[in-house]
KENUTOR-454719 format. One record per residue: residue in one letter; z, x, y of N, C-alpha, C in turn. Coordinates in steps of 0.05 Angstrom, whole numbers, padded with zeros to 5 digits, always signed. Example, Ala and Ser with C-alpha at 12.3 -4.5 7.8 and 13.67 -1.06 7.14 Angstrom:
a+00156+00264-00114+00156+00246-00090+00156+00264-00066
s+00142+00257-00045+00143+00273-00021+00157+00258+00001
REM end
This chain:
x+02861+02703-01607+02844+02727-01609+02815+02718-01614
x+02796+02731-01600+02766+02733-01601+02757+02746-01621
x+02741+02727-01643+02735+02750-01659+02697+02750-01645
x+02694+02772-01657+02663+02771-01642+02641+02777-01660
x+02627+02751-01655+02604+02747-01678+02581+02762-01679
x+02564+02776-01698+02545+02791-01693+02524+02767-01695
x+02506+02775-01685+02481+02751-01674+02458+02763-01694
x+02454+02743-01721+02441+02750-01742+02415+02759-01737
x+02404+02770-01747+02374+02781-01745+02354+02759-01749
x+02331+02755-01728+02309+02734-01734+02306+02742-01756
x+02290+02726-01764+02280+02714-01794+02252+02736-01799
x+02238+02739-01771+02210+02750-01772+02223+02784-01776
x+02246+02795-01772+02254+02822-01776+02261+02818-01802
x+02281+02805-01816+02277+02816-01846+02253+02805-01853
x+02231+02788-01846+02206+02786-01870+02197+02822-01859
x+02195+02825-01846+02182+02858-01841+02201+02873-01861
x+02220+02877-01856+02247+02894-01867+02238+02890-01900
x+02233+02861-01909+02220+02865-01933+02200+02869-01941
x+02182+02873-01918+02149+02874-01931+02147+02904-01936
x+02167+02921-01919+02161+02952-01918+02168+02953-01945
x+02192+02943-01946+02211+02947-01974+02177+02949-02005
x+02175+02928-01998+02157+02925-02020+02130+02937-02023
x+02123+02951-01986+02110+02966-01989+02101+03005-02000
x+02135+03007-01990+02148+03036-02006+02148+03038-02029
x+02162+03012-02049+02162+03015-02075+02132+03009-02092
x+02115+02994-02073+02085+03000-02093+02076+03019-02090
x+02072+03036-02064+02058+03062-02046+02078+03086-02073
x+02107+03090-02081+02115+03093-02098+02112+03087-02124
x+02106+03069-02133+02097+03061-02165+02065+03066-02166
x+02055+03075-02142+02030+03083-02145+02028+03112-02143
x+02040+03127-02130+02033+03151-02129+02053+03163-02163
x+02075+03149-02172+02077+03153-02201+02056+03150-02228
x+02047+03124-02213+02021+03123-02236+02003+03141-02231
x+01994+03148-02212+01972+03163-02205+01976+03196-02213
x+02006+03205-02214+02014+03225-02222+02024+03229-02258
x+02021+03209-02268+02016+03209-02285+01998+03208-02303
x+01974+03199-02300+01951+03204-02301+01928+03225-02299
x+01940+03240-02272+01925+03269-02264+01939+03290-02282
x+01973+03292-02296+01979+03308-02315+01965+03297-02338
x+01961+03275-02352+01942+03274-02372+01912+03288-02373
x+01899+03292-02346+01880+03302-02338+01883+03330-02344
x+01910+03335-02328+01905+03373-02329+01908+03383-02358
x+01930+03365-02366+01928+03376-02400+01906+03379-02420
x+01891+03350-02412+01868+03346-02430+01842+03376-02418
x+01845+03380-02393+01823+03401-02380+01835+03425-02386
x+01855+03431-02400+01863+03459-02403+01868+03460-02440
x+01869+03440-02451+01854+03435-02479+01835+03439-02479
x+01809+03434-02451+01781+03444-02465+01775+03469-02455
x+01796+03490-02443+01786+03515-02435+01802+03524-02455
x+01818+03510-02477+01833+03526-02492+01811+03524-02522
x+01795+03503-02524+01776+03495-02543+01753+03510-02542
x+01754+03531-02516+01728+03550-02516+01736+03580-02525
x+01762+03591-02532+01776+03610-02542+01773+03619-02568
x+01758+03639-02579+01744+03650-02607+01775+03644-02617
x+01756+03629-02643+01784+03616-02663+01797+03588-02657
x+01803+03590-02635+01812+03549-02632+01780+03540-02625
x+01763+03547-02619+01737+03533-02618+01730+03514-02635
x+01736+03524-02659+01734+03512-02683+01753+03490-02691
x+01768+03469-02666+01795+03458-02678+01775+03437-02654
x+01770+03447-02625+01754+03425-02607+01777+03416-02599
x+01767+03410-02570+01783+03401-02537+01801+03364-02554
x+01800+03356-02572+01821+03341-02576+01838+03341-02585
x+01838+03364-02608+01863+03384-02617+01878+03402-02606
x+01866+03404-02586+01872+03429-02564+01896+03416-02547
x+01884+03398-02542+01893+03367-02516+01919+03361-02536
x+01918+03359-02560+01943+03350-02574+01970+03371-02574
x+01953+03387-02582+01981+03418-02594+01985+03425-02560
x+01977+03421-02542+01987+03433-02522+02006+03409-02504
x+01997+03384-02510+02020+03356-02502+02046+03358-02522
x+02041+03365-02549+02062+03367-02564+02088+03392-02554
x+02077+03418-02545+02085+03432-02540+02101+03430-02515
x+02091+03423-02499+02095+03409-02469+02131+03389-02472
x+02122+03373-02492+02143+03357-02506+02164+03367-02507
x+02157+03391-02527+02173+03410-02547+02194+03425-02524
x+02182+03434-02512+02196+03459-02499+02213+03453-02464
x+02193+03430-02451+02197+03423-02422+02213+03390-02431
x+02210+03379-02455+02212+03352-02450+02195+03328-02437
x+02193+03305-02442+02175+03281-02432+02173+03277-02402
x+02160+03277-02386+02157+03279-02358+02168+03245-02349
x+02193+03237-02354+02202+03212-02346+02191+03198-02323
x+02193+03208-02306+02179+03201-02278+02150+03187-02273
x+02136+03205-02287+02109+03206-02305+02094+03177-02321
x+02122+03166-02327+02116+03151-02354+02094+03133-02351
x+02091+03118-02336+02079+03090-02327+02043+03105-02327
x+02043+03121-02313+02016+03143-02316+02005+03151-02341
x+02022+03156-02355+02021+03166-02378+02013+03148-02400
x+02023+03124-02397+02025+03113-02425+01994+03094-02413
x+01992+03088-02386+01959+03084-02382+01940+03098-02393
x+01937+03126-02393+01923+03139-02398+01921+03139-02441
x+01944+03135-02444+01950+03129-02479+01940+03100-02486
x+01940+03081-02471+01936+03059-02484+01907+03050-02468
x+01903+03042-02442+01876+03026-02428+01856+03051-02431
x+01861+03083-02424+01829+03092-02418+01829+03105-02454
x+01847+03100-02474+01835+03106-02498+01820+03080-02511
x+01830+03055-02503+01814+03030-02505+01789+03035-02494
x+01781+03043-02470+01756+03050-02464+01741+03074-02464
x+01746+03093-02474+01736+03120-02499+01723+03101-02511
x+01744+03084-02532+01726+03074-02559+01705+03055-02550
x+01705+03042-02533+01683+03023-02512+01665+03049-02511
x+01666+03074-02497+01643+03086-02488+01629+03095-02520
x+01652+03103-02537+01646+03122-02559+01623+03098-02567
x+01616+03073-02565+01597+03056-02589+01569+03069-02574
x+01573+03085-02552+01536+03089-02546+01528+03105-02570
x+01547+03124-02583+01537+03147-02604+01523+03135-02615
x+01530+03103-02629+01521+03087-02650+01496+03078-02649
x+01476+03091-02665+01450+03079-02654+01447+03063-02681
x+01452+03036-02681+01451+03012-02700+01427+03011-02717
x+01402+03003-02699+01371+03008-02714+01371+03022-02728
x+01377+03045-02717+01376+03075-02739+01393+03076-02766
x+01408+03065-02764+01430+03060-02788+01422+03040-02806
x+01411+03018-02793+01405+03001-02813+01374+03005-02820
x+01363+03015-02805+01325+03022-02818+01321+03044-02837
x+01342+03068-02837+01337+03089-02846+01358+03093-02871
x+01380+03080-02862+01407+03090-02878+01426+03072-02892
x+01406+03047-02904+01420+03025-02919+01432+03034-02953
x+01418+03056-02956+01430+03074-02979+01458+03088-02966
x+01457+03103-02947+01477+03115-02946+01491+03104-02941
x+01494+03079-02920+01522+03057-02921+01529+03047-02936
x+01511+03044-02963+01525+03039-02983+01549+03058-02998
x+01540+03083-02994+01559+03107-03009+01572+03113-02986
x+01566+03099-02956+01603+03110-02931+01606+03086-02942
x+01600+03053-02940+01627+03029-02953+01653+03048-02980
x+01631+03056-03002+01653+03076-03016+01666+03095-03019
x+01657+03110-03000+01676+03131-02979+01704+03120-02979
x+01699+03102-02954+01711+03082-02936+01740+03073-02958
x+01735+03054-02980+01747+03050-02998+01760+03066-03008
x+01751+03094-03025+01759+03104-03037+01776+03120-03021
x+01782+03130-03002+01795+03152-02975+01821+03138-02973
x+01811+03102-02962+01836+03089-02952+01860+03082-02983
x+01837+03079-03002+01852+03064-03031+01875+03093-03036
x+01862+03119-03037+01877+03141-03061+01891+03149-03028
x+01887+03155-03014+01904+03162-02990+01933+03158-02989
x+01936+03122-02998+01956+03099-02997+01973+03103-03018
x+01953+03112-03040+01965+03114-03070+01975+03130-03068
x+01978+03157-03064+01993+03185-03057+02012+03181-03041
x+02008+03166-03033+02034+03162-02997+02047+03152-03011
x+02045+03139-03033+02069+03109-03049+02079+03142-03068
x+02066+03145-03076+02075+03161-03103+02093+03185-03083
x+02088+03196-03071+02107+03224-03052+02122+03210-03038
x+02117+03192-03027+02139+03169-03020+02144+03182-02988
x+02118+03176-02979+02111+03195-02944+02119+03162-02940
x+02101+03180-02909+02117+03153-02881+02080+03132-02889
x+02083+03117-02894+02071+03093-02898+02055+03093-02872
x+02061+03089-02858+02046+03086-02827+02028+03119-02817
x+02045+03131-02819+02023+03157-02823+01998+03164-02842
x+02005+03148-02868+01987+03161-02881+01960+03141-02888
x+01972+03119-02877+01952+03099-02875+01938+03099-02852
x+01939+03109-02834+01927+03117-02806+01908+03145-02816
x+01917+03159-02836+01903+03182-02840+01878+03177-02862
x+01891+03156-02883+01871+03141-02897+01851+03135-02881
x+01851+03119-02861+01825+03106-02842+01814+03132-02830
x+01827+03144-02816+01810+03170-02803+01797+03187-02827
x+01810+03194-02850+01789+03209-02863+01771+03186-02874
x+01764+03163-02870+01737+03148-02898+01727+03148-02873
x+01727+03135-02850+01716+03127-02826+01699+03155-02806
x+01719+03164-02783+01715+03179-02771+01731+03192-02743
x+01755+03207-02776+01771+03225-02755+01795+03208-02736
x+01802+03223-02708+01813+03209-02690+01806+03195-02681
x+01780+03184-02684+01770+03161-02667+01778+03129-02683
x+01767+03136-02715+01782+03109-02721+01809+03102-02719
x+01830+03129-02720+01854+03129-02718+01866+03108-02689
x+01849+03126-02674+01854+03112-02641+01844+03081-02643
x+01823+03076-02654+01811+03042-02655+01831+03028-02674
x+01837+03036-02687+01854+03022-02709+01882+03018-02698
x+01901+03037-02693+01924+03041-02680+01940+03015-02666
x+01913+02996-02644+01929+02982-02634+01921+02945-02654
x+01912+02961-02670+01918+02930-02687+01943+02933-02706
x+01939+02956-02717+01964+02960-02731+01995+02965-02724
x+01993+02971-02689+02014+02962-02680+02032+02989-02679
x+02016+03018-02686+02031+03042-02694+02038+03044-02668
x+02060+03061-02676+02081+03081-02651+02060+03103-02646
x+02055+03108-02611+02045+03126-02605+02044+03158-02621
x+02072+03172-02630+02076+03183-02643+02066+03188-02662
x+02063+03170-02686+02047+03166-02706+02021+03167-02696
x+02011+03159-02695+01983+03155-02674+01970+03187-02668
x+01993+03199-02651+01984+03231-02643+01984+03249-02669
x+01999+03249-02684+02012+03255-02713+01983+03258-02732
x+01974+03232-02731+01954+03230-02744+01925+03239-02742
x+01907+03247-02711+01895+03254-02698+01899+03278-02705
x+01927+03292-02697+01925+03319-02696+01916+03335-02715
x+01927+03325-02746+01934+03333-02764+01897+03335-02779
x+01882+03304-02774+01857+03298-02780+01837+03318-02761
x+01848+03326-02746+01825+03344-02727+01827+03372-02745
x+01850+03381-02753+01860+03405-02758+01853+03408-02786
x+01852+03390-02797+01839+03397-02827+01813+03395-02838
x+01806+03366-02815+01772+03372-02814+01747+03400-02807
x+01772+03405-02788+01762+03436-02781+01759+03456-02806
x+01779+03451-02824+01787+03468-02846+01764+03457-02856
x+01755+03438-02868+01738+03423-02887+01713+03435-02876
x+01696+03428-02849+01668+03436-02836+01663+03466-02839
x+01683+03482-02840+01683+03511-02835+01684+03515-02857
x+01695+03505-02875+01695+03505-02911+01666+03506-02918
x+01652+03489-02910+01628+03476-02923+01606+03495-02904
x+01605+03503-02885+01590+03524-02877+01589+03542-02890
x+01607+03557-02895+01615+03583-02915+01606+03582-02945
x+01610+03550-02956+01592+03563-02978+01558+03547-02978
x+01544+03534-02963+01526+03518-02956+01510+03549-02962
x+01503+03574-02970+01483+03600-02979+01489+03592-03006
x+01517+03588-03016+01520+03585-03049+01517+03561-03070
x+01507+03539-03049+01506+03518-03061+01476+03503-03069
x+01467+03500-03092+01445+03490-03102+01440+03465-03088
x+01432+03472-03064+01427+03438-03050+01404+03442-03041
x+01385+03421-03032+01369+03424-03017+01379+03413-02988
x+01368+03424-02956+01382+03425-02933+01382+03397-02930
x+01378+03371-02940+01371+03355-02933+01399+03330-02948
x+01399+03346-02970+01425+03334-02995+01437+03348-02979
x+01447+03367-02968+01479+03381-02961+01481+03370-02931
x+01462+03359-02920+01467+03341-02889+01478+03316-02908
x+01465+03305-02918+01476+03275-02936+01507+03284-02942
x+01506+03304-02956+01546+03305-02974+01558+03314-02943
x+01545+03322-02930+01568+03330-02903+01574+03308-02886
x+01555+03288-02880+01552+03266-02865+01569+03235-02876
x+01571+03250-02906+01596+03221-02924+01619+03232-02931
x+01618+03254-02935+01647+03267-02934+01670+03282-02913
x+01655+03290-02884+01669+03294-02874+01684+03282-02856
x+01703+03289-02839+01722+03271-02824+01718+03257-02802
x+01699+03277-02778+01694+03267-02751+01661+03275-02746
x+01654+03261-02733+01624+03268-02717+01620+03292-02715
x+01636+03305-02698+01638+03338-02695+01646+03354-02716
x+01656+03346-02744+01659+03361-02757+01631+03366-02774
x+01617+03341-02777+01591+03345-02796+01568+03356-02776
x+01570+03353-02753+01559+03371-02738+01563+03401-02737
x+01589+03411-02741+01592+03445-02739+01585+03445-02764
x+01581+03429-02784+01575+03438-02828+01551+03434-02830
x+01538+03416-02809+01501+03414-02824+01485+03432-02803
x+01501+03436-02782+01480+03455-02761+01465+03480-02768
x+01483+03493-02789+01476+03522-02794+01444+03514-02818
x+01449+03498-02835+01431+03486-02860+01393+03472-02842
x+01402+03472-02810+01374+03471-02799+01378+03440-02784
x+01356+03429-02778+01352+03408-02763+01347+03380-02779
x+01332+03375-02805+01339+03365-02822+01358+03351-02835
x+01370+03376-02843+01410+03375-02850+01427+03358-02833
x+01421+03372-02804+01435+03353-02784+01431+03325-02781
x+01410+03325-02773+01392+03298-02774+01413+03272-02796
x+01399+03281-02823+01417+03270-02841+01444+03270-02845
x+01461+03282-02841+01494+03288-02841+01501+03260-02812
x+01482+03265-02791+01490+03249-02762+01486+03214-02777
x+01467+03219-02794+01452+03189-02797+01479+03175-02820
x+01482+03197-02848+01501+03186-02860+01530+03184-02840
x+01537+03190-02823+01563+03194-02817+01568+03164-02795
x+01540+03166-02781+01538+03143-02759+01546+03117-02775
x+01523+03111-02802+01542+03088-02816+01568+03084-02822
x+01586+03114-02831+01619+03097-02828+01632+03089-02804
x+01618+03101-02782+01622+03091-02758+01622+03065-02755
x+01601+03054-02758+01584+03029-02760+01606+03008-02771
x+01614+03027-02799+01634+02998-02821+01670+02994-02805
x+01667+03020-02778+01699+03011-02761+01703+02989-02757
x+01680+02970-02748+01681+02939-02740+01686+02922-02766
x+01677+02923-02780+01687+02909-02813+01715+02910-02821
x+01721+02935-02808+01749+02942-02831+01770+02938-02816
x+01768+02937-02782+01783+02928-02756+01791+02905-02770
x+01763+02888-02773+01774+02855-02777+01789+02850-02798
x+01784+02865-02811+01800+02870-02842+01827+02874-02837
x+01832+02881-02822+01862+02899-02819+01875+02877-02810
x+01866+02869-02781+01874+02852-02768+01882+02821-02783
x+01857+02816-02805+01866+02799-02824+01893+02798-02833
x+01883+02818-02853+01912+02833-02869+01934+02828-02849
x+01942+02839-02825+01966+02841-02824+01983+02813-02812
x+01956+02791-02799+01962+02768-02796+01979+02745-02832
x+01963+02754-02848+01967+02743-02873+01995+02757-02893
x+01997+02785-02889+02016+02803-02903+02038+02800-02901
x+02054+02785-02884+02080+02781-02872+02093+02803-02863
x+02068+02824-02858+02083+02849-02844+02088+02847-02819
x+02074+02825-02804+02086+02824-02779+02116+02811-02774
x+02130+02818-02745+02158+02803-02748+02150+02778-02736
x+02163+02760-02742+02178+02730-02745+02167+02732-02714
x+02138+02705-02706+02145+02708-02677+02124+02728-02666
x+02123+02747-02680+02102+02766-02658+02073+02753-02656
x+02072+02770-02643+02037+02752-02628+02018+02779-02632
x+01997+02785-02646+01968+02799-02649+01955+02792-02628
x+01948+02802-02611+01926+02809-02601+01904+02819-02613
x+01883+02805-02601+01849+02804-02617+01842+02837-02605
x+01835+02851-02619+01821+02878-02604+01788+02874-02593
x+01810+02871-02574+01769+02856-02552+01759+02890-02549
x+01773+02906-02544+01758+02926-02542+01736+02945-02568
x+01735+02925-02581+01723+02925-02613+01694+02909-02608
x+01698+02891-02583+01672+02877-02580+01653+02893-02553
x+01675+02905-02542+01666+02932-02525+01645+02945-02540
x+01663+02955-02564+01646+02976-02576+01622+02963-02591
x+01618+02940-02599+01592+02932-02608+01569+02932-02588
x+01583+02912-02564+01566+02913-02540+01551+02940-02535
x+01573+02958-02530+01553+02982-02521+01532+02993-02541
x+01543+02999-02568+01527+03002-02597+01502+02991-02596
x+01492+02952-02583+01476+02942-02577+01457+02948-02554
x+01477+02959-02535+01465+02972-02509+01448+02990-02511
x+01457+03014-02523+01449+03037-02525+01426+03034-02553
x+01424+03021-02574+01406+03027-02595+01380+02997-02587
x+01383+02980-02561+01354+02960-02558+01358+02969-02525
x+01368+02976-02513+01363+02976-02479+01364+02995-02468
x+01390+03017-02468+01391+03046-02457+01370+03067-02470
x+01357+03075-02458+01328+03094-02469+01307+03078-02475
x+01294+03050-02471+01278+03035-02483+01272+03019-02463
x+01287+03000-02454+01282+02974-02423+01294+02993-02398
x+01311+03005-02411+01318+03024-02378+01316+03053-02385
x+01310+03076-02370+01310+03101-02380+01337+03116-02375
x+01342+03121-02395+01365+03153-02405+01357+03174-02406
x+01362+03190-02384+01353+03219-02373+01374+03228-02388
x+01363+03258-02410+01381+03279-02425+01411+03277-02407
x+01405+03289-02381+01433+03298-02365+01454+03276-02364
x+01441+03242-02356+01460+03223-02362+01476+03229-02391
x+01459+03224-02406+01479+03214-02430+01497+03239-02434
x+01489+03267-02435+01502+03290-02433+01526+03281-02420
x+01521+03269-02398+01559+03263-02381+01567+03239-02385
x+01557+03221-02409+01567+03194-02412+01581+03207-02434
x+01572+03223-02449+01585+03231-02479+01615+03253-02473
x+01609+03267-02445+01632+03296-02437+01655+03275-02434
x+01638+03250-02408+01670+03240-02403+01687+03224-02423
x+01662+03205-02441+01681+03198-02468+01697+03213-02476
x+01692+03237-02486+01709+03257-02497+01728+03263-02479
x+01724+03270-02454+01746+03274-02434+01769+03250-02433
x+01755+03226-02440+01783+03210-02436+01801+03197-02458
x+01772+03203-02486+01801+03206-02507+01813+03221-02508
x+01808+03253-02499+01829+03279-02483+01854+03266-02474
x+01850+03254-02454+01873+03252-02434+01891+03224-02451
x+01879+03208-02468+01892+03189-02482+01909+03215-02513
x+01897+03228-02514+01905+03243-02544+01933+03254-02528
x+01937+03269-02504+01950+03283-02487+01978+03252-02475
x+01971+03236-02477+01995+03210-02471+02006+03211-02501
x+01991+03214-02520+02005+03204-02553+02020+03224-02568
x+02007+03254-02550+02014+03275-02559+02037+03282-02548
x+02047+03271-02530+02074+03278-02513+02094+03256-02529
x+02088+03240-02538+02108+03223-02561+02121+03233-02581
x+02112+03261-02589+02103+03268-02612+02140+03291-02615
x+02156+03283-02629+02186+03297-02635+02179+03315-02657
x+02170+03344-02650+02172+03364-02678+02187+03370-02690
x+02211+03358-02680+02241+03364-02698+02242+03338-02726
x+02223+03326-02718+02225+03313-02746+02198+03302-02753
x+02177+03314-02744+02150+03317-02754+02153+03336-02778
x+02167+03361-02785+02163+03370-02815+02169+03341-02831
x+02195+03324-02831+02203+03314-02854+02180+03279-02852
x+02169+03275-02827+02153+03258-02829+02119+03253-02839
x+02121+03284-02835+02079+03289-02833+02074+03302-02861
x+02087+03324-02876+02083+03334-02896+02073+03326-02913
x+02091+03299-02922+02092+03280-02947+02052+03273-02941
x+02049+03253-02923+02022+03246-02910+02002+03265-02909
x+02000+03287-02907+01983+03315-02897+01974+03316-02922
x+01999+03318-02946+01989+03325-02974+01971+03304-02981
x+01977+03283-02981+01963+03257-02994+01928+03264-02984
x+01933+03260-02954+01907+03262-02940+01893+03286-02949
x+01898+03316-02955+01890+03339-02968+01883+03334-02996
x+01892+03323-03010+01887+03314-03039+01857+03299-03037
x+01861+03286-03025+01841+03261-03022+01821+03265-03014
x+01822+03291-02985+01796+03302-02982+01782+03321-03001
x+01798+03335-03008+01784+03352-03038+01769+03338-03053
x+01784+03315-03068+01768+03293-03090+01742+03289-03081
x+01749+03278-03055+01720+03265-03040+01700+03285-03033
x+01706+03311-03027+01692+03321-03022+01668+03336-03052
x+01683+03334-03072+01675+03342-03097+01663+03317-03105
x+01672+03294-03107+01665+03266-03119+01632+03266-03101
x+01642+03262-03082+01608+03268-03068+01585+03287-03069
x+01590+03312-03076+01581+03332-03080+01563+03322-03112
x+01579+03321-03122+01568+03313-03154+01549+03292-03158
x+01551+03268-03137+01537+03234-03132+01507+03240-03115
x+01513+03261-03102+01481+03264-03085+01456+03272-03091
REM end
């Protein structure tokens, strides 16, 4: 009997047969990333039409961007498919937010005008992260939350949260957790301090100073010193820019710490946060060369500052989809209180020092 041989395929048909192969599955792993990415987009762009709504106005397009990723979570589930898009948008373009965020930083200005006030944000700084930690031990919260909430309230808000995050190695979750929570109460705090800023024996110039060392984010001492005049603001932007300033100090600090603490596991490897030297770079850029050796037209920086914000949006919207509300009561509470305690103190402790 004949058996009858099939006559194998040249060699030059499967290299094709595999090149398509490998060309479907990138043309595929790209149009996933790419689709994951543009939902970080739409979420973060419908956080800021939700951030223009009388009443959430006052919470701003990164809180917006959060409670509506969380929700998204909550109700539809994690967009699996999505993932690879998504967690880009959570990890590389919030690395480069904090790269754009150092133009805010105008360095000169901080150190010519405001070597007093960095002295009282260094003990901000201290005192926020020290009693923060101390409360978290004593209520016996989640350690990793409330120490992430420590740094955002002495520092500034979600932004230090997000710069800090990938040294400390936190779970996205935690990460969104912490943001959310710091946007949402800063709001409470700025809108606090408006309201009684007619009842308070200050002059406009002291109540920009106590707003600019006590409050949480850029934007929050901005909505508390705006009403008190141009002055107020002025000073609140100047004190607040210095805790900005001390993020790079207390990065290295951390990064120290956790190299030396034995909190890392057996074996793991730290990565240096280069995007920490991003943010000096630009800080340098923008306070001796942008507006000075080259010119900064109003409308630029207007869209250097929207899209920063736009893309820690779309990074808050990757962290915020991490985020399980079925066990955020028994995780965030414990933390929320600590961080509430802490801002009260501080906000009174400072009030009394100015």
């Amino acid at each position: 009997m004949t058996i009858p041989l099939t006559k194998p395929a040249p060699a030059s048909a499967i290299s094709k047969r595999s090149n398509d192969s490998r060309g479907k599955r990138s043309t595929s792993t790209f149009r996933t990333w790419s689709g994951g990415v543009g939902f970080t987009l739409a979420i973060a762009l419908l956080g800021w039409g939700a951030a223009h709504i009388p009443g959430l106005d006052r919470m701003g397009p990164l809180a917006c961007a959060i409670a509506l990723a969380v929700a998204y979570r909550h109700f539809l589930g994690y967009p699996e498919r999505l993932r690879q898009g998504i967690q880009f948008s959570s990890k590389i373009l919030l690395r480069l937010a904090i790269v754009l965020f150092g133009l805010k930083l105008n360095i000169e200005v901080v150190l010519h005008d405001g070597l007093g006030l960095l002295v009282r944000d260094a003990a901000t700084i201290a005192f926020a992260i020290g009693l923060t930690v101390w409360l978290g031990k004593r209520f016996k919260a989640d350690s990793a939350v409330t120490l992430l909430l420590g740094i955002g309230t002495g520092i500034c808000g979600a932004a230090a949260i997000a710069a800090v995050s990938p040294i400390l190695n936190s779970k996205d979750e935690d990460t969104a957790i912490g943001a959310g929570m710091i946007a949402l109460v800063g709001t409470i705090f700025a809108v606090g301090y408006a309201l009684l800023r007619p009842f308070l024996p200050m002059s406009a110039v002291d109540y920009g100073a106590w707003s600019g060392v006590s409050l949480h984010e850029i934007a929050h001492v901005a909505l508390a010193a705006a009403p008190a005049g141009q002055d107020a603001l002025a000073t609140g932007l100047l004190a607040k820019l210095g805790r900005v300033l001390l993020l790079v100090p207390l990065s290295l600090l951390l990064l120290a710490w956790k190299k030396r603490s034995g909190t890392m596991q057996t074996g793991a490897k730290m990565d240096f946060p280069w995007f920490l030297l991003g943010f000096i770079a630009m800080s340098v850029f923008g306070s001796y060369v942008w507006g000075k050796l080259i010119p900064a037209p109003e409308r630029i920086m207007s869209g250097i500052s929207i899209g920063t914000t736009l893309l820690l949006s779309m990074a808050m919207v990757g962290l915020g989809l991490n985020v399980n509300l079925k066990q955020l009561r028994s995780k965030a509470l414990r933390p929320l209180a600590a961080m509430a305690i802490t801002s009260v103190l501080l906000s009174v402790l400072t009030y009394l020092t100015i």
